[in-house]
C-alpha positions, 0 to 999 in steps of 0.5 A, spaced: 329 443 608 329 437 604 334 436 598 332 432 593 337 431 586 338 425 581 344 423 579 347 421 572 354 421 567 355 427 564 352 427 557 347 421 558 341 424 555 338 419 557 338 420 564 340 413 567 341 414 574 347 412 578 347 408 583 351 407 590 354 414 589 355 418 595 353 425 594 356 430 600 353 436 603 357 442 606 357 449 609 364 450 605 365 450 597 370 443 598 363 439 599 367 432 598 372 434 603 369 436 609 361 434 609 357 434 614 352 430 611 353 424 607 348 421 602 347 415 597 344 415 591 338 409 590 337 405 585 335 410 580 341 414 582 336 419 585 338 421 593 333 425 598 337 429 605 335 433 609 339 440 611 338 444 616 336 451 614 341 456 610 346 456 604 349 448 603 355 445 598 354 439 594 359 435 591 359 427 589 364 423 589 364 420 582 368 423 577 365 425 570 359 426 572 353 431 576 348 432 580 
């Protein structure tokens, strides 16, 4: 399984991209707290990880802002 996302401030209806910002996976609801794999977004802000197959959590880093 491969998980594939963008990353941006909330409300840019541009879309422009964060990046460096890590973006954390988890079998748990507290993803940023306990990730079992750590992503970093590129210079469009888009990020690529793969998983193993089954339910994951995905949180990032950067306050006021999703995924």
């Amino acid at each position: 399984m491969q998980a594939k996302g963008h990353h941006q401030r909330r409300g840019d209806a541009g879309g422009g991209g964060i990046a460096g910002a890590s973006v954390y996976f988890s079998r748990s609801a507290l993803a940023a707290s306990a990730p079992v794999f750590t992503a970093t977004t590129n210079a469009n802000g888009d990020y690529t990880q793969p998983l193993p197959d089954g339910v994951w959590y995905i949180a990032t880093g950067s306050p006021g802002t999703y995924i």
